[in-house]
C-alpha positions, 0 to 999 in steps of 0.5 A: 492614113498618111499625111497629104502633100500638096504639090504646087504649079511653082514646084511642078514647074521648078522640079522640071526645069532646073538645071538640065531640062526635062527628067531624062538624059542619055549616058554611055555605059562604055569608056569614051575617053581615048581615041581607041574607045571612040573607035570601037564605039564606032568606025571602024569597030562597030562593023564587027558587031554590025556583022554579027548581027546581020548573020544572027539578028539575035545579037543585037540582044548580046550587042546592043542595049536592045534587050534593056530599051522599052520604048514608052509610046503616046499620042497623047489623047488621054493623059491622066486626068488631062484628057486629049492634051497632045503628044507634045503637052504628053510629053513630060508625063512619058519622061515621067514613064521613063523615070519610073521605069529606071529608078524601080526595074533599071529599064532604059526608055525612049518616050516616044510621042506620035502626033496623029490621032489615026490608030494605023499611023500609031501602028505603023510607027511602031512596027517601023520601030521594032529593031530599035526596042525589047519591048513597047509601053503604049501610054495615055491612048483613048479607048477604043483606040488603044483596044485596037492598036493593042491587039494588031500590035501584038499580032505583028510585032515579035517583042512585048507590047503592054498598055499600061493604062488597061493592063497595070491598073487591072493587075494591081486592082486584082491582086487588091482584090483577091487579098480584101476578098480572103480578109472578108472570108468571101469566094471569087466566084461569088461575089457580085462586082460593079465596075462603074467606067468603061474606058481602057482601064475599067474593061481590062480590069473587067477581063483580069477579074474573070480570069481570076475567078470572078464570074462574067454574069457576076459583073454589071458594067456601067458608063456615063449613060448607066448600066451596060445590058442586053440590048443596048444600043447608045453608046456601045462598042464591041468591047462593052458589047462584051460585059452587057448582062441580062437585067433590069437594072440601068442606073449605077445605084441600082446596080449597086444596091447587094453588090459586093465589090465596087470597082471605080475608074470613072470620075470624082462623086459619082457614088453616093453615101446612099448607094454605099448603104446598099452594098452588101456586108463588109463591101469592097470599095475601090474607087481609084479616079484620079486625082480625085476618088468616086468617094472618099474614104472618110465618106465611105467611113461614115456610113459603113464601118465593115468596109474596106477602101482603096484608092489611087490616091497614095495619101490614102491605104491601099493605093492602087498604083501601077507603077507596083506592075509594068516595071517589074512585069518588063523586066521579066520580059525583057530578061527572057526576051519575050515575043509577048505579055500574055494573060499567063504573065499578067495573073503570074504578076497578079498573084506574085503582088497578092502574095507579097502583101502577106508577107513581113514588111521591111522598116526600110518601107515602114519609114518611107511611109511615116507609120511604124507597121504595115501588116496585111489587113484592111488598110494593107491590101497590096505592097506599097510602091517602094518596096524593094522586094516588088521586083525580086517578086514580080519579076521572076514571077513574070518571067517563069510565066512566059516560060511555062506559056512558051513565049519566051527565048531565054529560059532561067535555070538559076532562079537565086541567081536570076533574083541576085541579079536583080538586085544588083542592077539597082545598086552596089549595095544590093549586090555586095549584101546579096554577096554576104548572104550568098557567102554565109550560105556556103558555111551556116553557123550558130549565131547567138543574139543575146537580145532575144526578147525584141521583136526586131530581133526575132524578125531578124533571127526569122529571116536568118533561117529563110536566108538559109545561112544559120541557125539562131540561138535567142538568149531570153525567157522562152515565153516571153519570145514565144509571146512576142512571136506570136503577136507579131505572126512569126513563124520561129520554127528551126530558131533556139532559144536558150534562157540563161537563168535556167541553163544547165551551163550556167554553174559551168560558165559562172565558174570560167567566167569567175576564173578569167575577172577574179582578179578583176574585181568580179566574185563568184557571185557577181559572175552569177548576176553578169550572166543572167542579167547582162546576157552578153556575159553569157552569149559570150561564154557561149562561144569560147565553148563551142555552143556557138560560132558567132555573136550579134548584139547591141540592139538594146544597149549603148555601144560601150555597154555592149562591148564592154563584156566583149573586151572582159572574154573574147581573147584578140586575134594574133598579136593585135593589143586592141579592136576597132570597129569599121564600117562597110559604105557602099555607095551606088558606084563605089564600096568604101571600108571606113575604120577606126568608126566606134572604138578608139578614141585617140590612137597611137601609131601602133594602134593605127596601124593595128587598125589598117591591119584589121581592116586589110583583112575585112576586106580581103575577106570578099576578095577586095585588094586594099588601097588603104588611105590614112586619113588627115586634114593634110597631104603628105607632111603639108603641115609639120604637127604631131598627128602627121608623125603618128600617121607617118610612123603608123604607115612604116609598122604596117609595111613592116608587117606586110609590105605587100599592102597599098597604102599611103598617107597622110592624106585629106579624104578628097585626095584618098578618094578622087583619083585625078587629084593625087594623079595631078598633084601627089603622082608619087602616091602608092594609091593608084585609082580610088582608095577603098579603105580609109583610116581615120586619125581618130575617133571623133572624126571617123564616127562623124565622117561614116554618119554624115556618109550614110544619112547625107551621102546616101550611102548603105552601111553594114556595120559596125564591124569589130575587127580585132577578135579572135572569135566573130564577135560584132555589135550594133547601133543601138535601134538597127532595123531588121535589114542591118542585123540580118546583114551583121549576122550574115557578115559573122557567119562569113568571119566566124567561118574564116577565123575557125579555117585559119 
């Protein structure tokens, strides 16, 4: 279980008052700094987009931000756990609506809140609200009110209106359920369900759960005054009207007594140790009142180890948690512009998080959780709320949805192409690793990883052969990692593993190896060991003979201890005396290549501008054109000291070999990397706009400036680089996750690609 937060009131209130008020703003996505931007942003250049539309209302799709704005709205009569508070004291909660949608799918929100409690007013508005939004998320509506507002919303309105009290909660309930059901070996259409609630949420889950497959005469629905059944007239509208059943059972805990499923959307305590007790063998329990469960897994625990609980709570396994459904589900919609969700798109979604459950779980996830494995099971249900790949998954899930059912107006063809465009929208960093990967795809390598007896690297190797971009070669025991993949539920299948001790090239390798240290220090013997001990000797050997194409490793080993075999083998690239490891540093609005990070530690002029060289070529790899910075705690001679004159002379060896480059110096890292100073200031800069590359005047300051860039500044790295070599040859940091390799393995395939063209 994870460690439980506690919020207070003073932390509450701080969070949503400091600074700018409230959670939200509104920034324009287009210039506005000249008097010709704000007139094509209004008069007299807005007419022409106004036309258009007027001719083809479909424009406003192409025009307008009306395709990527939802418009979250409220009256207020039943927010969380507060009740009937009011559309003003709702408020915060539909900013919060907002930010979720932004921060998990980059959908735009304007919360909207209603004050009146009359459904047709609510209606009404929305109708009048049409042209402004893509799509409606109707928010903390009492039931039965929201049934009704709902269902004349989608008869009227040509957009996507969800209510995300009924629908979200149902689609991340019955994805939970589908997968604790396959764990307990039980069938759908057998088990025997009590839903103990009958507000929004609990008659949605209701309805979702049968059409998966759960059948209705299988469901006893409960409310305040017991059980729903043929006949009874307290209390009743037509949509409980619905699930009344033929029985003789009227409290909860008779209905409850052989059940197989307990699905809770009512209140705290309302089950009891006992009643637990009654259920059927290993029961599913989810009791997802908020803030505070019907039971608690602890008391759940103590009377039924075969148990499997969720909650809505996310100090406990298995949070059901909607924020896992409505922004991916708009997304989809919105993306195909959609005239509606339908029950299609809603099981689409269902299955989509079902199936992402059973998948391999990023580090990245692990670490935001606290725990060091999540793995499909009893306490792992469903994908956490954070998992990045939730809207890679549910998103084209839905949108294929509304596709198939006919609902939707943009059909997607390319469906990598629509994921990548996906990713790009929440980051640059997503966009430039999905670039890397794409280009990889292109021309496929062997990319040998002379680690191959950790887990993290098979994984790795694993998503290489998914990703499509190369084939794996893992130096190791073959049954030590066949020992390794199978505890961990590795699929390897299409990945080589070669063992150096028993290789039928050792004898050949021992003796070029022995022919290029001999004079080194290294005999024929110690050839032998550095091969089959050290496998970053072998991996190497590997590629100066063609078995492989490129080379990943450093995962288990020090940097220099990694290189070091690199330096001993791999010739250098063209004229180059030295390498030097760089960095990518991709931020959300910039991509910067920081070089020398892990190599050199105090370098010359030469090898300055060797370093500038090599890092001119990485990133004109991915068509960047440099604007290079050399690096220093001055501006342009400020200071008269030795350093400035190896930067100077630095800088007049790389125009000397290519004067076509950008770049200037010396300079401090503000100067290189926020226009509006040297604009003001050093007009004479070459560097017009941001530089992109910056050399650091040594190592010390390199390698802290990239640590603190990417722990503090929040930055993605993809890295270390080494530049330099004549062959794709790269080394990590010691411990990367899964993510790092994979992304360093696909950067070699597209350097070792480049190097064997030229």
């Amino acid at each position: 279980m994870g460690v439980k937060q506690k919020v207070t009131k003073e932390e509450a209130l701080l969070y949503h008052s400091s600074g700018r008020k409230g959670k939200i703003e509104v920034i324009p996505t287009k210039p506005t700094l000249t008097q010709k931007d704000l007139s094509l942003a209004y008069s007299p250049g807005v007419a022409h987009p106004c036309l258009e539309i007027e001719q083809n209302p479909e424009l406003a799709y192409e025009y307008t931000a009306k395709g990527n704005l939802v418009a979250v709205v409220s009256n207020g009569t039943a927010v969380l756990g507060l009740g009937d508070i009011g559309a003003l004291a709702g408020k915060p909660v539909m900013e919060g609506k907002g930010v979720l949608f932004k921060r998990f799918a980059d959908v735009d929100v304007f919360d909207i809140e209603l004050n009146s409690k009359n459904p047709d007013d609510i209606i009404k508005a929305c109708e009048l609200l049409e042209p402004t939004f893509g799509g409606i998320n109707l928010e903390d509506i009492k039931a039965p009110d929201c049934f009704y507002i709902e269902e004349e919303l989608k008869k009227r309105l040509k957009i996507p209106v969800f209510h995300d009290d009924q629908h979200g909660t149902a689609i991340i309930a019955t994805a939970a359920l589908i997968n604790a059901l396959e764990i307990v070996n039980k069938k759908i259409d057998q088990v025997k369900v009590v839903i103990n609630g009958a507000g929004a949420s609990a008659i949605a889950t209701g309805n979702l759960i049968i059409k998966a497959g759960v059948k209705r005469e299988n469901i006893i629905l409960c409310d305040t005054k017991g059980v729903i059944y043929k006949g009874r007239v307290e209390g009743m509208n037509k949509y409980k009207e619905a699930f009344a059943v033929e029985t003789d059972k009227r409290t909860l805990e008779e209905a409850m007594d052989g059940a197989d499923v307990f699905i809770g959307l009512s209140v705290k305590g309302a089950v009891t140790k006992n009643m637990v007790k009654l259920m059927a063998r290993d029961p599913i329990i989810m009791a997802m009142a908020n803030p505070d469960p019907e039971i608690t897994p602890e008391e759940v625990y103590e009377v039924r180890g075969d148990a499997i609980v969720a909650t809505g709570r996310s100090d406990y396994p298995n949070q059901v948690n909607n924020v896992l459904g409505f922004p991916f589900i708009f997304r989809g919609a919105l993306d195909v512009r959609a005239t509606q969700i339908n029950e299609e798109m809603k099981l689409a979604a269902v299955y989509a998080l079902a199936n992402l459950a059973k998948q391999d779980v990023p580090e990245s996830v692990c670490r935001a959780y606290g725990v060091k494995k999540l793995q499909f099971g009893r306490e792992y249900l469903i994908p956490k709320p954070f998992d990045p790949r939730a809207l890679t998954t549910v998103a084209p899930a839905v949108a294929k949805a509304a596709i198939d059912s006919g609902v939707a107006r943009v059909i997607i063809t390319n469906w990598e192409k629509y994921k990548d465009q996906l990713e790009a929208r929440l980051s640059v960093a997503r966009e430039f690793t999905r670039h890397i990967i794409q280009r990889a795809r292109f021309t496929p390598k062997k990319i040998v990883f002379p680690e191959g007896e950790y887990e993290k690297i098979i994984k790795a190797a694993v998503k290489v052969i998914e990703e499509g971009f190369g084939t794996p070669i893992l130096l190791g025991d073959k049954d030590t990692i066949l020992k390794i993949a199978e505890k961990a539920n590795l699929n390897i299948e299409g990945i080589e593993i070669v063992c150096p001790q028993s290789s039928p090239n050792l004898d050949k390798y021992a003796q070029q190896l022995f022919k290029m240290r001999q004079r080194k220090g290294v005999t024929e013997v110690e050839a032998y060991r550095l091969l089959t001990k050290i496998t970053n000797y072998y991996g190497a050997m590997m590629i100066l003979n063609g078995e492989a194409d490129c080379l990943v490793t450093g995962y288990s080993r020090d940097y220099g201890n990694s290189v070091r075999p690199l330096l001993e083998t791999i010739p250098f690239e063209k004229d180059y005396k030295t390498v030097s490891g760089s960095y990518f540093m991709i931020f959300k609005d910039r991509l910067l290549l920081c070089a020398d990070t892990t190599v050199n530690l105090d370098p010359t002029a030469e090898q300055l501008a060797q370093i500038a060289l090599q890092s001119a070529d990485t990133v004109e790899k991915f068509d960047i054109k440099p604007k290079i910075a050399m690096l220093n705690f001055t501006n342009f001679g400020s200071v008269k000291c030795e350093r400035v004159k190896v930067i100077q002379d630095a800088i007049k060896l790389v125009k000397a070999k290519r004067p076509d480059i950008i770049i200037d110096g010396d300079m401090q890292a503000d100067t290189a990397t926020y226009a509006p100073i040297a604009e003001e200031a050093f007009p004479f800069s070459e560097i017009k706009g941001d530089a992109n590359v910056l050399i650091f005047p040594n190592l010390e300051s390199g390698n802290i400036a990239y640590k603190l860039l990417y722990r503090v500044g929040s930055g993605t790295a993809i890295g270390p680089i080494l530049q330099g070599f004549k062959h794709s040859v790269h080394v990590l940091q010691r411990g990367s996750d899964v993510h790092e390799i994979v992304y360093l393995a696909a950067y070699a395939v597209v350097d070792a690609s480049i190097k064997q063209n030229i």
